[in-house]
Structures are given as structure tokens and as C-alpha cells.
C-alpha positions in Angstrom: -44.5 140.3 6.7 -41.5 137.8 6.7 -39.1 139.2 9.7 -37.0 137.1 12.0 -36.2 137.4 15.8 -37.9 140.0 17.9 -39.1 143.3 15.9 -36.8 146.3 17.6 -38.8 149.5 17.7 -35.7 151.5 18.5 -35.3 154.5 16.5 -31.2 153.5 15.9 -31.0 149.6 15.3 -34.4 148.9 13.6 -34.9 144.9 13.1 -35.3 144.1 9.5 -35.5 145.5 5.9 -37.8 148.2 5.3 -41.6 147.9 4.2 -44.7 149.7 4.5 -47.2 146.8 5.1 -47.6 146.0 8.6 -48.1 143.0 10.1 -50.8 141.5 12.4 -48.6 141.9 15.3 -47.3 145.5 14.5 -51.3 146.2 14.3 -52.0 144.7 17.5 -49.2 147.3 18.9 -50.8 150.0 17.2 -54.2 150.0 17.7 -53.3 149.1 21.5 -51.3 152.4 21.5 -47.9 150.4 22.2 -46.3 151.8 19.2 -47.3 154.5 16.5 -47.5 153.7 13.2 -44.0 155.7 12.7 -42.4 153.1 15.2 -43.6 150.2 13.2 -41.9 152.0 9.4 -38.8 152.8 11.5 -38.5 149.1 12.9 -38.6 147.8 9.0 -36.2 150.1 8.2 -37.3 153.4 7.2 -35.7 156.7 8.1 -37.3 158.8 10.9 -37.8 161.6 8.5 -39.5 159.1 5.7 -41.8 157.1 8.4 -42.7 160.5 9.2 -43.6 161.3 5.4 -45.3 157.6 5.4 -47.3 158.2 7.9 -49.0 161.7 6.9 -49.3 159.9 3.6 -51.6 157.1 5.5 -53.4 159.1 7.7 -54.0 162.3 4.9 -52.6 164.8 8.1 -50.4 167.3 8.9 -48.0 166.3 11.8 -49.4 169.0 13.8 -52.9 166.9 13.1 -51.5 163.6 13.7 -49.5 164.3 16.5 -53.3 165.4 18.1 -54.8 162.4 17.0 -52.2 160.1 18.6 -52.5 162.1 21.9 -56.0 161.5 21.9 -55.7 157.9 20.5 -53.0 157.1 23.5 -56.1 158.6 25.9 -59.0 156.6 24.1 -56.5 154.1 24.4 -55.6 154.0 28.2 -59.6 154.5 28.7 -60.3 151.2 26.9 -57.4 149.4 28.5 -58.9 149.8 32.0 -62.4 148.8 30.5 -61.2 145.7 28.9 -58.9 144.7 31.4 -60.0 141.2 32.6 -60.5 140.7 29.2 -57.8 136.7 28.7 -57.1 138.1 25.0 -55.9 141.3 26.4 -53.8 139.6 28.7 -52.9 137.5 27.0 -51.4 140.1 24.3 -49.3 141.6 27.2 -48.3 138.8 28.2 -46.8 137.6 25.3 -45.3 141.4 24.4 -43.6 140.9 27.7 -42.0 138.5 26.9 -40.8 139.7 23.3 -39.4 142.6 24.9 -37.2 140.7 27.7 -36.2 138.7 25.0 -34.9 141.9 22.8 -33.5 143.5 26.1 -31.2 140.6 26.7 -30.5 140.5 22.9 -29.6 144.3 23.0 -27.1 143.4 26.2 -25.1 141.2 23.9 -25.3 143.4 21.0 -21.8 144.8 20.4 -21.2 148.5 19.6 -18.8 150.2 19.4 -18.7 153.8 18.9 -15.4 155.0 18.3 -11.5 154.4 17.1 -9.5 151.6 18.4 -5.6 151.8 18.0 -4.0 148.9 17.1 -0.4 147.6 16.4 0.6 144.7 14.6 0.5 142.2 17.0 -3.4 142.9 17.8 -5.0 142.3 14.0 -5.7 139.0 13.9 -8.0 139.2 17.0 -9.0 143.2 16.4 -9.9 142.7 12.8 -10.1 139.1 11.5 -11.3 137.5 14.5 -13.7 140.7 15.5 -15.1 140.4 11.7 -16.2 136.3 12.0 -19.4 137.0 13.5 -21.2 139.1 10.4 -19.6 142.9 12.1 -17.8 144.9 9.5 -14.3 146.1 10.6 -12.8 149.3 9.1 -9.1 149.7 9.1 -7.7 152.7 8.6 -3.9 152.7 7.9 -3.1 155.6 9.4 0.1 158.0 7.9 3.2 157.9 10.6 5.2 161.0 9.2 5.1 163.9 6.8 5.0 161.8 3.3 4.1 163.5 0.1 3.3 166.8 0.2 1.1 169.0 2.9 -2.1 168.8 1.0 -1.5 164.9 0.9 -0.9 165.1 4.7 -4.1 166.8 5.1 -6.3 164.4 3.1 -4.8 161.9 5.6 -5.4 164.1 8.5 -8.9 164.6 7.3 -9.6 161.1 6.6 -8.7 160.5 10.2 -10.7 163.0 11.4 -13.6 161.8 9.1 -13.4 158.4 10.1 -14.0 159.5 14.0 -16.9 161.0 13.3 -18.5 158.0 11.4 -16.8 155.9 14.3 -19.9 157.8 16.9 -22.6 157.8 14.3 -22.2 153.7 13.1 -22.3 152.4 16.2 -22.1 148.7 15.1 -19.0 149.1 13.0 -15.8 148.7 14.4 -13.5 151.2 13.2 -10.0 150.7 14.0 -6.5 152.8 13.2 -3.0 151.2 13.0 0.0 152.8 11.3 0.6 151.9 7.9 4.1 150.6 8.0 3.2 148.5 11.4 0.0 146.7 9.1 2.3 146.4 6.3 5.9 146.9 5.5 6.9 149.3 3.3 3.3 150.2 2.4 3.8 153.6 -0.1 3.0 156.6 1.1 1.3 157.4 -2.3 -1.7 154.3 -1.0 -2.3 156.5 1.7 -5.2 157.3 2.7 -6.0 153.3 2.8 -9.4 151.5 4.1 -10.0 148.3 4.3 -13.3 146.6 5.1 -13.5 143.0 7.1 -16.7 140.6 7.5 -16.9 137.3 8.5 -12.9 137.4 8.5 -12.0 137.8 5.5 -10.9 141.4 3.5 -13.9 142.2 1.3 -13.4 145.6 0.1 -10.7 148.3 -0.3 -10.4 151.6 -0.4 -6.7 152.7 -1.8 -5.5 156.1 -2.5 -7.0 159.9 -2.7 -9.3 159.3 -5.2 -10.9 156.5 -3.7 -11.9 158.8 -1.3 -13.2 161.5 -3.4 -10.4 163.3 -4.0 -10.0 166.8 -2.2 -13.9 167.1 -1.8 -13.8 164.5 1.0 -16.4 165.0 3.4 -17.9 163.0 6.2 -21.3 162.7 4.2 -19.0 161.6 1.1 -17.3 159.0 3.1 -20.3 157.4 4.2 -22.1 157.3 1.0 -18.8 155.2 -0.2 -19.4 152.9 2.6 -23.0 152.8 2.2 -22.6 152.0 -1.7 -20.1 149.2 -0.5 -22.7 147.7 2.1 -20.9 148.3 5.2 -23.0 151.2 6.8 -26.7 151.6 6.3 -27.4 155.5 5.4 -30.4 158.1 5.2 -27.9 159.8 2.1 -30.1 159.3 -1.4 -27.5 160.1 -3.5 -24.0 161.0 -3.4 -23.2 163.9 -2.3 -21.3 165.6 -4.9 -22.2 163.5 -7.7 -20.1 165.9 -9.9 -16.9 163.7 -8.6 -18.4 160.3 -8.8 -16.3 159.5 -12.2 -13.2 159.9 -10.1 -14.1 157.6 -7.4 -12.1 154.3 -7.7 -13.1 151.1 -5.2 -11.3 148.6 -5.1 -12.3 145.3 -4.2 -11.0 142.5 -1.6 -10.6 139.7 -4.4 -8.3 142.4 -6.3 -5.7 141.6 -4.0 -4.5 138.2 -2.0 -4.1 138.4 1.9 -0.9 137.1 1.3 0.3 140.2 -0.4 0.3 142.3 2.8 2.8 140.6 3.8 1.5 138.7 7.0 -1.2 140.7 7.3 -4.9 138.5 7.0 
């Protein structure tokens, strides 16, 4: 399988794009009872709930079944280990799986997440959003209402967005979600924009999101939300289709090149 850097079992930040062929290594793990075969799916990507479906598929079980037969494959397992244990290629195998793992530990340390909002005033967006953005992580600015503006159900969208946006904050741990308010980002930015993302990388603006619409309208929903952002490449999600397809025609997304930096008015 072509994968780079050390293969992250974790269940949250798997390593590399997903596919169901394993390779020698991942089998090594497997068959030494270091991983299940579920790990290995979930570390090229898959969803818990489809390496789980993968894996009854591969082994023609139920998961009451296969969750037997790994119990009993971890004890075969444990039994053979202490069998074999002078054995160099054995130790060898550790060895070397030591070492991948100290290696993905101290990558893990200087992984950055995040995990929720950060409030941010003018002065702070070069650093909190185009700087934070250089290395590859996706910045989400949300330009946050600072008064009653059009009408209460327009207030609420905003509120909701707000609200939306903290939730998706915990859950996408590696995205940096940050709120200033919308005339301290931009002067005079209309009320009528509002609600108003827009999504950094390697800083420099790449997509927008402008307006109710863009948002979904007033179906918004966390799970709406994050298929948007999902669709625009800046969360990975488990969604398979939109929500409420019944509103995508009135989506609208709006992309970074639509608009200069320089049009926000000091704002890059």
C-alpha cells in the first residue's frame, strides 16, 4: 500500500486515505494480535461503523462471532508469543514496532488541535488566521453579528450558526475555528452577508461561505454544516449524503478566487 510516515491506529486521526488491502506490515500486526483487522481499515481511513461492516464482510461473521474469535485469537496469540519468544525475527518485529510508535507519540505531541472557538479582534488575524493556516491547518472564521441587524429570524440564523459552529469546533479537532465580529474583520461589512465563513489554508482565503443560503437556509443543522464543509474539503466526515438533499439547489458557495484579499479592506 503506498502510505507515508508512521501508520496511526487511532480511532480519531487515522494516517492515510482509506483502502481495504493491507499491507505486509499491517499483517504482521494482525496476525501478531497488535491490531485487529478493524484497526488497520480505520487507520486507512475508514469509518468505525464501515471497518466494522468490512470486516464481517472478510471474515463471513457476525460481530458477536468475531468479537469471540479475536478474544481467542488475542489468547492463541499471547500463548505463541511466550513460545516463540527467543525467536531474533520476533524480536526483531517488536523492536522495530517500538520504535514506530515512539516515533508517532512524539509526532502526536506536536500535532496541533484545537477543539474549540477562539475570539479574535482585528489586530490578532494575521497571526490567528493567515499565519495559523501556513502549515496545511484549515482556519474557519466566523464573522460573528455585533447587534440586532435584520430581523429576529435573521438574528437567530446567526445565533444558530454560532452555536453550530461550537459544536463542530469539539468534534474537528484539527480545525481551528475562530469568531471575530464582523465590523472589527471588515468595515462596514452588511448585515445582509451575515452569517459569513471563511476558510484559510496554507494562508491564503480558499473558500467562502456568504449569506443564509449558503448555509442552508432555515434548515441549518450541525450535520448540514458539516456536509458543506466536508464537500468544500475542510473537515473529513462519516455524512454520505447531505442531509436534507431537498435544499441542496439553494445552497450557494462561494469561492476564495471570487473575491481579492484586498477587498476586505486590510483584511488577508
Amino acid at each position: 500500500m503506498d502510505g507515508r510516515g508512521v501508520t496511526n491506529y487511532s480511532l480519531d486521526k487515522p494516517s492515510y486515505g482509506f483502502s481495504t488491502a493491507t499491507s505486509e506490515f499491517d499483517d504482521a500486526l494482525i496476525s501478531r494480535g497488535v491490531v485487529t483487522f478493524e484497526q488497520a481499515m480505520i487507520a486507512k481511513g475508514a469509518s468505525p461503523e464501515e471497518a466494522r461492516r468490512l470486516a464481517n464482510l472478510k471474515f463471513n461473521t457476525t460481530e458477536e462471532e468475531r468479537c469471540d474469535q479475536v478474544g481467542k485469537h488475542y489468547t492463541d496469540n499471547d500463548q505463541n508469543q511466550e513460545a516463540t519468544s527467543d525467536d531474533d525475527n520476533d524480536e526483531e518485529f517488536i523492536r522495530n514496532y517500538r520504535q514506530q510508535r515512539i516515533k508517532e507519540l512524539k509526532k502526536d505531541r506536536n500535532t496541533k488541535t484545537f477543539g474549540d472557538v477562539l475570539h479574535i479582534s482585528r489586530p490578532d488575524w494575521n497571526r490567528e488566521v493567515n499565519d495559523a493556516s501556513r502549515n496545511g491547518t484549515w482556519v474557519v472564521v466566523n464573522l460573528t453579528r455585533q447587534r440586532s441587524s435584520l430581523s429576529a429570524g435573521h438574528d437567530e440564523i446567526c445565533d444558530l450558526v454560532e452555536e453550530t459552529i461550537r459544536e463542530l469546533a469539539m468534534k474537528f479537532e484539527q480545525v481551528k475555528f475562530v469568531f471575530i465580529p464582523s465590523t472589527s474583520a471588515i468595515e462596514n461589512w452588511p448585515d445582509k452577508n451575515l452569517p459569513t465563513l471563511f476558510c484559510y489554508r496554507n494562508g491564503k482565503m480558499q473558500h467562502q461561505l456568504i449569506g443564509i443560503d449558503a448555509f442552508g437556509g432555515s434548515g441549518l443543522s450541525c450535520s448540514r454544516l458539516e456536509w458543506r464543509l466536508a464537500r468544500l474539503g475542510v473537515v473529513e466526515t462519516d455524512l454520505e449524503e447531505d442531509p436534507s438533499p431537498e435544499h441542496r439547489s439553494h445552497a450557494s458557495f462561494r469561492y476564495g478566487e471570487d473575491y481579492a484579499d484586498d477587498d476586505y479592506d486590510g483584511v488577508d
